[in-house]
N, C-alpha and C positions, 0 to 999 in steps of 0.2 A: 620435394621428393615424396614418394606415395609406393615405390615398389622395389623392392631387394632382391635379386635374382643371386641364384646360389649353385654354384656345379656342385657334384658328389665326389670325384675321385680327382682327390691333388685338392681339395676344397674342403669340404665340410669333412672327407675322413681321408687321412692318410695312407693313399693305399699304395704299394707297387706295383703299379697298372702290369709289367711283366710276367711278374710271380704271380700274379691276382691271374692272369689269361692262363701262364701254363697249367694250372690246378685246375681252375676252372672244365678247361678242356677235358684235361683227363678224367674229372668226375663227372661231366655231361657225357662221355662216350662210354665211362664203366655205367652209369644209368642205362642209359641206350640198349648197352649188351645185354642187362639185366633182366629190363622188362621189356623190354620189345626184340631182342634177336638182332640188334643195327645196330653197324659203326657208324658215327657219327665223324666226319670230314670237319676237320677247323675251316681248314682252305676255305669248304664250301659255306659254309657260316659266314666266316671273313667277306668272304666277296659276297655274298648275300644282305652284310652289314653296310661293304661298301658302295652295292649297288642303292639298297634306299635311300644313304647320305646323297648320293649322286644323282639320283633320278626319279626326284619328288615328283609326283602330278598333281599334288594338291588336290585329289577324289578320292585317293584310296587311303587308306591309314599306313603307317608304318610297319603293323605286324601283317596288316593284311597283304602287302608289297613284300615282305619280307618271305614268308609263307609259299608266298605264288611264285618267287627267286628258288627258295630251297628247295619246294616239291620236284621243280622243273630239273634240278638236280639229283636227283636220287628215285629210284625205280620201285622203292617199296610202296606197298599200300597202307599207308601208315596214316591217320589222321594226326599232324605234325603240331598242330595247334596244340589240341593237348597231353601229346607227347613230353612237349616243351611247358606247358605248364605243369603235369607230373611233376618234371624233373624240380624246376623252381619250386614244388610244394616237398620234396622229399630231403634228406638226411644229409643223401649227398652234397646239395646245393648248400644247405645251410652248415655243412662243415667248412666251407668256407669264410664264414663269419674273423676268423680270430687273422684273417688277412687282412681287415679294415678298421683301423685307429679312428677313433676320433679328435678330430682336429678341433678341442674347447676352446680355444680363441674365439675360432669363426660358429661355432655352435653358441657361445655366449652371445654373437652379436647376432642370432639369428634371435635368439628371444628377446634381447632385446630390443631389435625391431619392432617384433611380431606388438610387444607389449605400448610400444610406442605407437601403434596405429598405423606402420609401414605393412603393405602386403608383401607377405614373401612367397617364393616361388623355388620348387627345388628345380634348378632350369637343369638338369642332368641330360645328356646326347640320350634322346629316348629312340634308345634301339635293342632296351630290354623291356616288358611287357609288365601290366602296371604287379603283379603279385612278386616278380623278380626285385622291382623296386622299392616297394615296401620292406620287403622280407629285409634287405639291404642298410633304409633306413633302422630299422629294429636295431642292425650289430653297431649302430654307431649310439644308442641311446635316444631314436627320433622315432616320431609314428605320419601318421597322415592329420594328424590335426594341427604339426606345428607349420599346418602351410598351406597358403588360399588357392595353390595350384603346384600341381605335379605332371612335370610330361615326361609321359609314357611312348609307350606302340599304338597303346590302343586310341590315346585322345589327340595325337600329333600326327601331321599331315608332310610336316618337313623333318631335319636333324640340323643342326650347329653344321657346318655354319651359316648355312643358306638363309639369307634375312628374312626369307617369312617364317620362319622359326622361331625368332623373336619379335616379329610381328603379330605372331597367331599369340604370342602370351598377350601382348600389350593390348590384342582386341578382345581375346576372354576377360582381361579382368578390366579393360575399360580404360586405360589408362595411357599416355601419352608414351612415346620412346623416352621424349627428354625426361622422364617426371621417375624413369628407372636407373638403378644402379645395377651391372653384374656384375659380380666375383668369381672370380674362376682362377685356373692356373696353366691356361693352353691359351696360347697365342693365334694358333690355329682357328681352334674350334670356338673359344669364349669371345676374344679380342673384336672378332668380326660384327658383334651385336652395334661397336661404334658406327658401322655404316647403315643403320638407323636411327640413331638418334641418343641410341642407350648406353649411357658413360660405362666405362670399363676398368674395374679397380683390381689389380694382379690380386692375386691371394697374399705374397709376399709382402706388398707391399701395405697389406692392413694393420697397426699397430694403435697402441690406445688412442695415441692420440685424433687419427683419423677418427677412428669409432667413436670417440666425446664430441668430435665436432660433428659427425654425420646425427647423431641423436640430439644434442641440443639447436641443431638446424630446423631438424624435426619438431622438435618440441617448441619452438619461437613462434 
């Protein structure tokens, strides 16, 4: 084993993906009003979100697809790019923090990977942009250095579950499907990494004992 792959939400922090979207919403469109004079459309988001899941081409980046979805959506003259990064650097966004627990189980076995010589990866559905996800790991007690790779908008070309999505991890960091573990907590979105190669362990289903054998396998 050589690679740890880790979701964010139902994973590494406990979030209520519902109540985490309605807030969320409501404080990216009071932003919007704010400093640019625009409603911001969920719907049009949503389906912007599920347009990149759906219709990767493997040329363009996620935010850049994402971007060219929204604009095509809406009539203002706004440079949306950093519209949306404002928002992710401003007060609003980060009053969302106290909606994401950390999940120290699975945060313990991320360092202890990490410490053990396993690469880990925060393999989160990158369809938020990489300052959005940092700022995220922050409210769980994480940064960018407890991980050899992070996908974003701007460094992913596909999303979960589409298998070159975790294909594209396995070729940045060089490493085999079989030779990776994910964790996650979607059947949907996580589960699907098995039809490449890369074993699939629920979140639920991680307890110490797993986690002793997965490290002293490591360590043999």
């Amino acid at each position: 084993m050589k690679a740890i792959l880790f979701d964010y939400d139902g994973t590494l922090a406990l979030t209520n993906e519902d109540l985490f979207a309605r807030n969320y919403f409501e404080h990216l469109n009071s932003f919007m009003k704010g400093k640019y004079s625009v409603a911001i459309s969920s719907k049009d988001v949503l389906e912007c979100v599920e347009y990149i899941i759906k219709n990767a081409d493997g040329e363009r980046n996620n935010f850049v697809r994402f971007l060219d979805c929204f604009s095509s959506k809406t009539k203002e003259n706004i440079e949306w790019m950093k519209a949306f990064q404002d928002f992710y650097s401003s007060e609003d966004f980060e009053s969302l923090k106290d909606l994401a627990v950390p999940n120290e189980k699975i945060i313990e076995l991320l360092h202890k990977s990490k410490a053990k010589g396993l690469k880990t990866v925060l393999a989160t559905n990158p369809v938020f942009p990489e300052i959005a996800i940092v700022r995220r790991l922050h409210w769980i007690g994480l940064t960018e250095a407890d991980f050899d790779l992070i996908t974003t908008m701007e460094n992913f070309f596909y999303c979960k579950p589409h298998p070159q999505y975790f294909l594209q991890i396995c070729k940045i960091l060089n490493v085999e499907p079989e030779d990776c573990i994910m964790i996650g907590n979607d059947d949907h979105f996580d589960k699907p990494c098995e039809n490449v190669g890369i074993v699939f362990k629920h979140v639920t289903e991680v307890n110490e004992d797993w986690i002793q054998n997965l490290l002293d396998y490591r360590g043999a």
